[in-house]
VEXLUMLO-146576 format. One record per residue: residue in one letter; x, y, z of N, C-alpha, C in turn. Coordinates in steps of 0.02 Angstrom, whole numbers, padded with zeros to 5 digits, always signed. Layout:
aXYZXYZXYZ;...
***
This chain:
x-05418-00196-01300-05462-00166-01330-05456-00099-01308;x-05398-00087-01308-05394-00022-01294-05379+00055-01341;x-05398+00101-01312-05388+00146-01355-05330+00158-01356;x-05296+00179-01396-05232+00204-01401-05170+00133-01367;x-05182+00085-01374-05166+00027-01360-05168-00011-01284;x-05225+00038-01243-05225-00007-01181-05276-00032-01188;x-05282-00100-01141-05310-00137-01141-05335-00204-01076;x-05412-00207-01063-05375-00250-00986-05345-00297-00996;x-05319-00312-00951-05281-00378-00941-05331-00429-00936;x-05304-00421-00970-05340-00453-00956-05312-00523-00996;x-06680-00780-01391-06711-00766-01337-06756-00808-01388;x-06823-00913-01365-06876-00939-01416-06929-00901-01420;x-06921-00848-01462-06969-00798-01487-06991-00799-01595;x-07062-00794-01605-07042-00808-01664-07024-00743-01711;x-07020-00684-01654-07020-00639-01711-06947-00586-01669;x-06921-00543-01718-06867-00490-01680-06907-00449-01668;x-06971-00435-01649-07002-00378-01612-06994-00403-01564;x-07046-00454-01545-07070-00522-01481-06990-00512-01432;x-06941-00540-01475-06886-00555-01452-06852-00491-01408;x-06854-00426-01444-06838-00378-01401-06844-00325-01374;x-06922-00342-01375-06961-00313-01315-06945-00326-01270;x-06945-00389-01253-06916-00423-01168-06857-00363-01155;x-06809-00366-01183-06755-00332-01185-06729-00272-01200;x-06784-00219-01232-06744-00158-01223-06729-00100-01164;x-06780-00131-01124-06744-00084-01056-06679-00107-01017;x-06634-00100-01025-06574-00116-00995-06562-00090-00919;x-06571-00127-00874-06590-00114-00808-06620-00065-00816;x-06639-00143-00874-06699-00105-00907-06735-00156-00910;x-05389+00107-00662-05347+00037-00602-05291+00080-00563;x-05299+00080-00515-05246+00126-00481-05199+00121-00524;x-05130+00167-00513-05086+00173-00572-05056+00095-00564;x-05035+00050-00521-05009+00005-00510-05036-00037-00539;x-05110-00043-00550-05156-00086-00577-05160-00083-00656;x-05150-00015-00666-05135-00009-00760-05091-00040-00780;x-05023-00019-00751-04972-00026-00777-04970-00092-00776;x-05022-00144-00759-05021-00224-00757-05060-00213-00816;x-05093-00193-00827-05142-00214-00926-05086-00226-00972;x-05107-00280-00978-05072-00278-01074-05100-00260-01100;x-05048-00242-01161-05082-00237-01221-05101-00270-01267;x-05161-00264-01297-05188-00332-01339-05217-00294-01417;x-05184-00313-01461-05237-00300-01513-05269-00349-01557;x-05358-00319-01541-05392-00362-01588-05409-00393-01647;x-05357-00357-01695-05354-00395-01745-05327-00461-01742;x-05351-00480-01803-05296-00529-01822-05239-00526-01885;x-05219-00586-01916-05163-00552-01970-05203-00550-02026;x-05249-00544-02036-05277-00525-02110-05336-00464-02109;x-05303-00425-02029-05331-00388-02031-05414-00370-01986;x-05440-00406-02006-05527-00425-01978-05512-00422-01882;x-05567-00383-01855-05579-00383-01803-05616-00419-01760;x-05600-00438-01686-05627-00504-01645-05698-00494-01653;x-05744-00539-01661-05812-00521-01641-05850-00554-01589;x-05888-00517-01541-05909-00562-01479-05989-00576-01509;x-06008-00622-01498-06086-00650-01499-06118-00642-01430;x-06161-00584-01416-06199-00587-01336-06237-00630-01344;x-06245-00658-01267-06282-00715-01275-06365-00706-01303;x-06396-00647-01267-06475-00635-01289-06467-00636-01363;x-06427-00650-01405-06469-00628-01501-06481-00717-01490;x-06475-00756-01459-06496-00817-01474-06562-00828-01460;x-06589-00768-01414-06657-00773-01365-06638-00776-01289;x-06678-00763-01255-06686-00738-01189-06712-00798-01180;x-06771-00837-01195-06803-00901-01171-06751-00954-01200;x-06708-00950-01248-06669-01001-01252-06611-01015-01225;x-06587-00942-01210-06538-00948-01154-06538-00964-01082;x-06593-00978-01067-06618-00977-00988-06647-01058-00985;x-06670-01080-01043-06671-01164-01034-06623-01194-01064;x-06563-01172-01103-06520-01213-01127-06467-01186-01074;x-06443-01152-01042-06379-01123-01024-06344-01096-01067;x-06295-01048-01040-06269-01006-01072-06197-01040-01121;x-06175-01091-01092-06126-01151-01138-06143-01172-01201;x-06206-01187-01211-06231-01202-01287-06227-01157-01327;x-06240-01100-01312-06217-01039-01341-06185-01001-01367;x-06115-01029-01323-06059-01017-01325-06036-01060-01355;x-06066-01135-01368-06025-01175-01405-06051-01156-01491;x-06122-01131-01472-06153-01118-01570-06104-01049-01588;x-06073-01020-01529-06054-00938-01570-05988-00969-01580;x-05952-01044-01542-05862-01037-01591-05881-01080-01661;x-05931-01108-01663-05967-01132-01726-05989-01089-01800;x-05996-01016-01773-06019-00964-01809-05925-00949-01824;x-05897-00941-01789-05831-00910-01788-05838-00858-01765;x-05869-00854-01701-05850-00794-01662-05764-00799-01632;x-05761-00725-01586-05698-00762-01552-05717-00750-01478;x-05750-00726-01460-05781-00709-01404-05852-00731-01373;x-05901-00738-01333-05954-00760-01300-05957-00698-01240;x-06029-00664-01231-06029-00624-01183-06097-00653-01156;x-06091-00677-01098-06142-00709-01042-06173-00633-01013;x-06230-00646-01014-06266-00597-00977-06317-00622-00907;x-06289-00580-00875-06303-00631-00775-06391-00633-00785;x-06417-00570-00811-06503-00574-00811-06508-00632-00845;x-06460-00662-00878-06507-00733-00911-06488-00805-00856;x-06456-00783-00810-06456-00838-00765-06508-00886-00756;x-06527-00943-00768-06619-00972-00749-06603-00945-00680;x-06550-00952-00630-06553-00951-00569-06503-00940-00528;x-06517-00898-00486-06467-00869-00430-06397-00908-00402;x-06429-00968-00411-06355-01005-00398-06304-01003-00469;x-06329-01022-00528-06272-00993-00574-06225-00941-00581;x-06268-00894-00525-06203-00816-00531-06128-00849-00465;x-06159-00916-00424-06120-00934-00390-06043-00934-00397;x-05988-00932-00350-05915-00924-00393-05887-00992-00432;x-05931-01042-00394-05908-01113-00434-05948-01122-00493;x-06009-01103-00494-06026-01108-00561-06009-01054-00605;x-05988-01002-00562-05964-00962-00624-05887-00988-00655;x-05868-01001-00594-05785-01044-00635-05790-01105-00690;x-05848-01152-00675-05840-01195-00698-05882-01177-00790;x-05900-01118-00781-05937-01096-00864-05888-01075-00879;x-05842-01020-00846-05793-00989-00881-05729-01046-00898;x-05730-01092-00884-05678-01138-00877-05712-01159-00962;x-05760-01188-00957-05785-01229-01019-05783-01175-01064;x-05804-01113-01069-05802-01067-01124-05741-01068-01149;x-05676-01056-01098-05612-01050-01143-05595-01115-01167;x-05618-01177-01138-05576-01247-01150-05608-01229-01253;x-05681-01202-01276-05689-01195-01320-05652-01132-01385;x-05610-01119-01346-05571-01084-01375-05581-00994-01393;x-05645-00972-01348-05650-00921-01351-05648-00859-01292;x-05626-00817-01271-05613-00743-01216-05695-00730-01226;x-05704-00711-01171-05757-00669-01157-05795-00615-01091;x-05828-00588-01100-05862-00542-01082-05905-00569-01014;x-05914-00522-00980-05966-00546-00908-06004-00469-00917;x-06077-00481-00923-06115-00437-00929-06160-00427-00866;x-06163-00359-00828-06222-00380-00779-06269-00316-00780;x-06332-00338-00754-06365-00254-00782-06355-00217-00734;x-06334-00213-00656-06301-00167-00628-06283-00093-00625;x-06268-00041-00595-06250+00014-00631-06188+00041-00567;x-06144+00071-00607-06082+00077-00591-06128+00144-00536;x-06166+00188-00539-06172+00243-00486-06248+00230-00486;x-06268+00240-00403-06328+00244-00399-06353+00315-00422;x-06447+00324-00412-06495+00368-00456-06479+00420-00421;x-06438+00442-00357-06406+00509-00330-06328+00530-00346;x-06314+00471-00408-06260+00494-00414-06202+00474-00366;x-06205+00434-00318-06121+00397-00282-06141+00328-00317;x-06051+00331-00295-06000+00279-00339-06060+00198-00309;x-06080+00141-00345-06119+00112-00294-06060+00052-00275;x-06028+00055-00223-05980+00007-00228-05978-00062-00197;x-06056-00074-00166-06061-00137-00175-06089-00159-00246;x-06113-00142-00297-06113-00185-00363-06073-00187-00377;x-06025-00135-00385-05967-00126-00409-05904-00199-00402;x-05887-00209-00319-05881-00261-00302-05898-00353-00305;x-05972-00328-00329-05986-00395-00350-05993-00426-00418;x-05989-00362-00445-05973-00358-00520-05904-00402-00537;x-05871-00357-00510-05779-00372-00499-05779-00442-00476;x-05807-00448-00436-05793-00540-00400-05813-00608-00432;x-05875-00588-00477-05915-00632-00501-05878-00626-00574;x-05836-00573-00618-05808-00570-00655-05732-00616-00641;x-05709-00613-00606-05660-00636-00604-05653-00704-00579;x-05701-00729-00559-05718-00810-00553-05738-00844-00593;x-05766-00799-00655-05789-00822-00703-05750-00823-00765;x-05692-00774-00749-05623-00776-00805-05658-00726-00836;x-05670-00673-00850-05678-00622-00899-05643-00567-00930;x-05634-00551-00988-05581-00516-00999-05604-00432-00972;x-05676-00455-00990-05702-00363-00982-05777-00384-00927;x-05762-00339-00874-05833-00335-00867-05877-00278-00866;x-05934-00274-00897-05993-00203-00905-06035-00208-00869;x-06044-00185-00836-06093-00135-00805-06137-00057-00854;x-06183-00053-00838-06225+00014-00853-06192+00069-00802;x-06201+00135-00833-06186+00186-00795-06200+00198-00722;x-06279+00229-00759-06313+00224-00693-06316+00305-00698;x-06339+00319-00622-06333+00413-00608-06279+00448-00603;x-06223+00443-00649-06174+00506-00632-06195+00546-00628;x-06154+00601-00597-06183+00691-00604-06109+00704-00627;x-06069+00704-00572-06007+00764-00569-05948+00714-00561;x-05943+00705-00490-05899+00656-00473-05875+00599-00478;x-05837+00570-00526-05799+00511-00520-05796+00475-00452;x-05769+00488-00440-05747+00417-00368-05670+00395-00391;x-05653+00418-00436-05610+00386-00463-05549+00354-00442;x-05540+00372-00371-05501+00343-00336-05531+00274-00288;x-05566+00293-00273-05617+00236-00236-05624+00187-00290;x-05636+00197-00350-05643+00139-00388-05580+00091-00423;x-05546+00139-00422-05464+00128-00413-05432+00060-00352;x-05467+00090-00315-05452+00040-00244-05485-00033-00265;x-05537-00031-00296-05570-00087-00300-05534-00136-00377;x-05517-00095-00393-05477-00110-00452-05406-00151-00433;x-05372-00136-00389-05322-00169-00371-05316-00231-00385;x-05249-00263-00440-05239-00313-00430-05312-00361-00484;x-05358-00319-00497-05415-00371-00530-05368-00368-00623;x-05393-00438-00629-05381-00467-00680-05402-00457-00720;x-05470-00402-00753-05523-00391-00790-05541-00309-00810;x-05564-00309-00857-05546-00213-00871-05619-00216-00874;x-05625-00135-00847-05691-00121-00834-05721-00090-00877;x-05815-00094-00911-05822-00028-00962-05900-00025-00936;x-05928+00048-00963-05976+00055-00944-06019+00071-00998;x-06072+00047-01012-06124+00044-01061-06166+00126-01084;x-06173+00144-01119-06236+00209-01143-06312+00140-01139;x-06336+00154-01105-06418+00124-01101-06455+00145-01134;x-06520+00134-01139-06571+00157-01167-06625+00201-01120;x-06601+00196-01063-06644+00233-01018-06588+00314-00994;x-06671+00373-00986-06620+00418-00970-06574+00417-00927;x-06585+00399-00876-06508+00383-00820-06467+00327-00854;x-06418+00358-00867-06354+00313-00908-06357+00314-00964;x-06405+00353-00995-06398+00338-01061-06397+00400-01124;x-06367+00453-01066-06356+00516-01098-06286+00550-01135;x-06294+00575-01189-06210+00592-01218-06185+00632-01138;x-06218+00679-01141-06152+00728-01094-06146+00693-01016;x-06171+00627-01021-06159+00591-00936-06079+00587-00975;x-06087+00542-01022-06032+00485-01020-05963+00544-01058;x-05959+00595-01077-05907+00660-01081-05896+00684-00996;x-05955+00700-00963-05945+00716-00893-05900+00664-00869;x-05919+00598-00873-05885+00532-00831-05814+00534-00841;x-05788+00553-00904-05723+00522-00932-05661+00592-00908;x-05730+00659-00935-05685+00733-00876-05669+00735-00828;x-05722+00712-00768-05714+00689-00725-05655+00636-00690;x-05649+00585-00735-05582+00544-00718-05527+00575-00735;x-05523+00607-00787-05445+00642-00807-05457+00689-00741;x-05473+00740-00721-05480+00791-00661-05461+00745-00616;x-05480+00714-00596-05479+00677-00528-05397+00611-00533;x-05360+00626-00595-05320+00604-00597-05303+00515-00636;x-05365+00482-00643-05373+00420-00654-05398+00406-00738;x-05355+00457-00793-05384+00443-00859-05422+00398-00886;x-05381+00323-00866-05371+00266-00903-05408+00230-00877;x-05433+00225-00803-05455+00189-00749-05511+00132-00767;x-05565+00163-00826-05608+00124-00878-05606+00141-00929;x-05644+00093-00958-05687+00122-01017-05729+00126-01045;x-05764+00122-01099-05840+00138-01147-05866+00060-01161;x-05910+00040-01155-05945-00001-01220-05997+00034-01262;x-05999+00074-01311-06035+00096-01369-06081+00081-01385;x-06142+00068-01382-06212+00026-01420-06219+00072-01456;x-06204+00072-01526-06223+00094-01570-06308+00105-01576;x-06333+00047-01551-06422+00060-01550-06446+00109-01505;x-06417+00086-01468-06457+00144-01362-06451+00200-01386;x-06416+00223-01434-06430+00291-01446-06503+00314-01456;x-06525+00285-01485-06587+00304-01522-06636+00302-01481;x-06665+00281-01421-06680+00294-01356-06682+00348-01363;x-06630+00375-01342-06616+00452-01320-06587+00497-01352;x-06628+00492-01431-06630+00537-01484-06562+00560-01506;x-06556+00507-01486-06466+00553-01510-06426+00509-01572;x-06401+00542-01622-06376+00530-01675-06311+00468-01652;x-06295+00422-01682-06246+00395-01655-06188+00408-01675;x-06176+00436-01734-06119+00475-01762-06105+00527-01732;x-06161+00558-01667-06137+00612-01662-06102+00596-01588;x-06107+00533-01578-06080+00500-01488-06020+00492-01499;x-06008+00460-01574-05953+00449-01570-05879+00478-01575;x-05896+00554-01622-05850+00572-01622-05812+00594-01534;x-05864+00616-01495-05807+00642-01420-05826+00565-01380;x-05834+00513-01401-05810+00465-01351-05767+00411-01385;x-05745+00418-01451-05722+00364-01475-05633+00330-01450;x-05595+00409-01409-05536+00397-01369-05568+00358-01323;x-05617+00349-01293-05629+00292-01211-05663+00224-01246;x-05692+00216-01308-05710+00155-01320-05676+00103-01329;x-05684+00037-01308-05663-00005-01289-05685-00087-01319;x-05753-00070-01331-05801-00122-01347-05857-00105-01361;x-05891-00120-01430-05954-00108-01476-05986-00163-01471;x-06059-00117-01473-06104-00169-01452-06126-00137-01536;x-06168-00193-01587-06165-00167-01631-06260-00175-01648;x-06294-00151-01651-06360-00169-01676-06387-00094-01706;x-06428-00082-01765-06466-00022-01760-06548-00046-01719;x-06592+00004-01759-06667+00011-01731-06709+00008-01791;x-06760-00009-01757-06807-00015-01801-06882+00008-01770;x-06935+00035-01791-06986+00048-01773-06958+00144-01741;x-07025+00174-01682-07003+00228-01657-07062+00211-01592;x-07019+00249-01547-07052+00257-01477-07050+00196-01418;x-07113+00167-01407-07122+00103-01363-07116+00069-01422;x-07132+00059-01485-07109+00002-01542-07046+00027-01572;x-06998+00044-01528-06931+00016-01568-06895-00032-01557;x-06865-00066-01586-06853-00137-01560-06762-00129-01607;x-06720-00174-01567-06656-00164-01600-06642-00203-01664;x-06618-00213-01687-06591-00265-01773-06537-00239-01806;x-06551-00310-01839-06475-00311-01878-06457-00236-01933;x-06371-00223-01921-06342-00171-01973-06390-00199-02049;x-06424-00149-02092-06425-00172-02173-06339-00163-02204;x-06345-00203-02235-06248-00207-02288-06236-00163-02310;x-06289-00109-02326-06282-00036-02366-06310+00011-02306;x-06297-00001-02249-06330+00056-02199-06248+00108-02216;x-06255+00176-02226-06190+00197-02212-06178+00249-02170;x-06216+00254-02122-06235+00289-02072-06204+00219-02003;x-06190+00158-01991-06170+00128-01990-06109+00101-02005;x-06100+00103-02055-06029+00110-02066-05980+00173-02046;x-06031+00206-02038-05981+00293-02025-05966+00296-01933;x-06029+00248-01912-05990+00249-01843-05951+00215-01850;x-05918+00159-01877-05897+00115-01870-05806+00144-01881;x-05806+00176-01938-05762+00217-01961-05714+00265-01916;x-05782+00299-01858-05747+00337-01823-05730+00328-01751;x-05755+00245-01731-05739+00237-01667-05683+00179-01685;x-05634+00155-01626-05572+00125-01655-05579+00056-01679;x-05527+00054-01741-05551-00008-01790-05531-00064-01775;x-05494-00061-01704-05456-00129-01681-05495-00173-01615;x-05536-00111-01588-05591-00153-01519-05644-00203-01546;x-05640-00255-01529-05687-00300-01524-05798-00278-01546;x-05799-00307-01577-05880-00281-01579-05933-00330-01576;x-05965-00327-01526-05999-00356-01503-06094-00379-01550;x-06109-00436-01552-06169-00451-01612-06234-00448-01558;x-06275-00374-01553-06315-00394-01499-06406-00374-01548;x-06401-00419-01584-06490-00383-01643-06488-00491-01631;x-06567-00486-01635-06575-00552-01640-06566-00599-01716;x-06539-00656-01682-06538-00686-01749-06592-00721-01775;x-06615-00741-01847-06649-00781-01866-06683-00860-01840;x-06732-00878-01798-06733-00907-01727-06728-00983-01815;x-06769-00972-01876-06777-01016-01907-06689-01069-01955;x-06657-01009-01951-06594-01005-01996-06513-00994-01927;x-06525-01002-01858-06475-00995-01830-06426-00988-01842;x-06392-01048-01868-06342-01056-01837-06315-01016-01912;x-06354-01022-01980-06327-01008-02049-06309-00917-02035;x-06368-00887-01997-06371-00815-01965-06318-00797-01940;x-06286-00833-01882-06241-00806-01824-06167-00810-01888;x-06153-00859-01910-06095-00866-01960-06102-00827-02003;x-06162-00789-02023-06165-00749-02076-06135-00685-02064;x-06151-00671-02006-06159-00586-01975-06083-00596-01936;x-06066-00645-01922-05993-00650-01885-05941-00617-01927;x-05950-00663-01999-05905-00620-02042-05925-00571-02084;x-05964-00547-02079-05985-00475-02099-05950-00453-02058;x-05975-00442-01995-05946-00400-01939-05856-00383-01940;x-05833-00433-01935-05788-00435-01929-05737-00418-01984;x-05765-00399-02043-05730-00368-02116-05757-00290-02128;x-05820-00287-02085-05866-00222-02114-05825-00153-02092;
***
């Protein structure tokens, strides 16, 4: 899912307000290590791009009493190709464990789908250093769990990369790293995530990550999403795809309309081969007919 062809190596609510309220605050490779990424592209041969199903559009209360496997088994049912587990929906601390994380990531692929390890975390603490114990446990709990990508939130950049320090931690991991635009001001500002990516070219480490896009988090922080995308669409990696609805404390995220073309125009200008992720809730009455619906939308739009 890479730009320019790199790539890692790699909620029972009855309404979509109800549903994501819970949820709109979002915490709320050394060169040796690149040159191990393959390259992967997400298409397939007729063209259409992978689509991941996050686990919250099923619900936050349904993911936390069913586990995150049922989920994963309704999204290769939809025809996703991907499943992205998110650790806040753990019921419990022992699931982030390395054996239970092996033994989900084991069952996710036996179902035939790659996926995502989501944690709300943030790659730099609120002063701005690298935070490298999440960072680390991010990395550990990703890779026990088989993930192709793992995200993290920004967090407080200012200036400095780390980019070598994070490099170090990168060694040898099996999993490509990206970092989220949030909905909150720390992490969730255009000129952090231009600073972040200057910052790595300066400091020598271009490639080292990359972007996940939420097309929605923009709107948080008033910012046009057409207008994010044109100077970050070289580092994106992975789309998270939902717009907004409502304004202020009542905005709540949802599904693209088929004629949004303000939507389509991001879509247009960030790259047409990365994976995009389904994160607006689905229809709690019409599931499973929902998730299959929007799978292949997504994935033709």
């Amino acid at each position: 899912m890479v730009r320019d062809g790199w790539l890692g190596a790699l909620f029972g609510h009855s309404s979509a307000s109800a549903l994501f309220f819970e949820t709109r605050l979002e915490p709320v490779p050394n060169a040796d290590h690149e040159a191990g990424l393959s390259k992967f592209d997400m298409t397939d041969a007729v063209g259409t791009v992978d689509v991941v199903i996050v686990a919250s559009a099923f619900g936050m209360d349904a993911v936390r009493k069913d586990g995150h496997l049922k989920w994963a088994d309704a999204s290769k049912q939809a025809g996703a190709a991907a499943f992205e587990v998110r650790r806040e929906l753990f019921a419990d601390e022992a699931d982030a464990a390395p054996q239970a994380l092996r033994a989900l990531g084991k069952s996710i692929a036996e179902l035939g789908l790659w996926s995502v390890y989501s944690t709300p975390a943030s790659l730099y603490t609120s002063d701005g250093h690298l935070d490298a114990d999440a960072l680390r446990l991010a990395l550990d709990e990703a890779t026990a769990f088989g993930a192709r990508f793992v995200k993290l939130q920004l967090g407080g950049f200012v200036s400095e990369a780390n980019g070598a320090a994070i490099a170090n931690h990168l060694r040898g991991a099996n999993v490509r790293l990206v970092v989220e635009n949030g909905q909150l001001a720390e992490g969730g500002s255009l000129a952090q995530f231009t600073g972040l990516f200057d910052a790595l070219k300066r400091e020598g480490h271009a490639d080292l990550l990359g972007m996940t896009f939420d097309i929605g988090n923009w709107a948080w922080r008033d910012v046009a999403p057409l207008d994010a995308a044109g100077p970050l669409a070289a580092h994106v990696e992975y789309i998270h795809c939902k717009t907004t609805v409502g304004e202020g404390a009542r905005r709540f995220p949802a599904a693209p309309a088929a004629g949004d073309t303000q939507f389509a125009a991001v879509l247009d200008t960030l790259p047409r081969h990365v994976p995009r992720g389904i994160e607006f809730p689905f229809d709690a009455s019409r599931i499973d007919a929902d998730a299959a619906h929007y799978v292949a939308w997504l994935a033709a739009a």
